[in-house]
N, C-alpha and C positions, 0 to 999 in steps of 0.2 A: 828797437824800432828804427829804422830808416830811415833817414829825412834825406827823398831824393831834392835836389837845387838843380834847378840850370845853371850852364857856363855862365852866365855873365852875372847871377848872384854869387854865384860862389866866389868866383873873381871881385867882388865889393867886397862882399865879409874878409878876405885875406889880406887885401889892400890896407882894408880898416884895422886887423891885425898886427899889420907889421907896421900904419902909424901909430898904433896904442903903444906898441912896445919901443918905437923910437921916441915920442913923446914921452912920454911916462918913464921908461925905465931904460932912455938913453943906451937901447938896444939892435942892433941891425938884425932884423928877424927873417930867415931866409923863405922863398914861397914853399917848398919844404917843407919847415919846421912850421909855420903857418897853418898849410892845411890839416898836419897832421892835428895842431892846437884845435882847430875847428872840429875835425871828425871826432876828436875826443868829446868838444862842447855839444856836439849834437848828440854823439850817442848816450852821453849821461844826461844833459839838460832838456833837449828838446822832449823824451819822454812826459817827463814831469811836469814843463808847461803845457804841454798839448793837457792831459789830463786835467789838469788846474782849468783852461781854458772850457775844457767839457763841462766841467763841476759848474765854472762859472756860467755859463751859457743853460745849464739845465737852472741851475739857481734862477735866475734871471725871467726864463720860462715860465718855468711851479709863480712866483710873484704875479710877473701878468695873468697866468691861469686863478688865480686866486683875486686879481682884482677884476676879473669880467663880470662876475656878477655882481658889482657895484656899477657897470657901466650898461648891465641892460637896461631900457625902460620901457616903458611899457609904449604899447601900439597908440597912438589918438585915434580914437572914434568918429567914423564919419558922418 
């Protein structure tokens, strides 16, 4: 699955990239070797959040559809 980004996300996430790896592990990480790190996170990770995300969100749904008929009440009579 493809996760298309615009330019100027893509351009954060690598940014943020190469300070995790100079922070963290006192690495100079080239924009290169960066996006390559990203397209690899997206094509293995992003699959399986989005999916989780689905799960989550139909979960979340079935709940409320299950509590509407606690929240019907009845008409008052005029």
């Amino acid at each position: 699955m493809a996760v298309p980004l615009d330019d100027a996300r893509k351009d954060r996430l690598i940014q943020g990239l190469q300070g995790l790896f100079r922070q963290d592990f006192d690495e100079e990480l080239s924009t290169f070797r960066a996006e390559q790190i990203l397209d690899h996170f997206l094509d293995v990770l992003a699959p399986q959040a989005y999916n989780q995300g689905v799960q989550d969100a139909r979960g979340f749904m079935l709940r409320k559809l299950d509590d509407l008929d606690g929240e019907v009440h009845e008409a008052e009579q005029i």
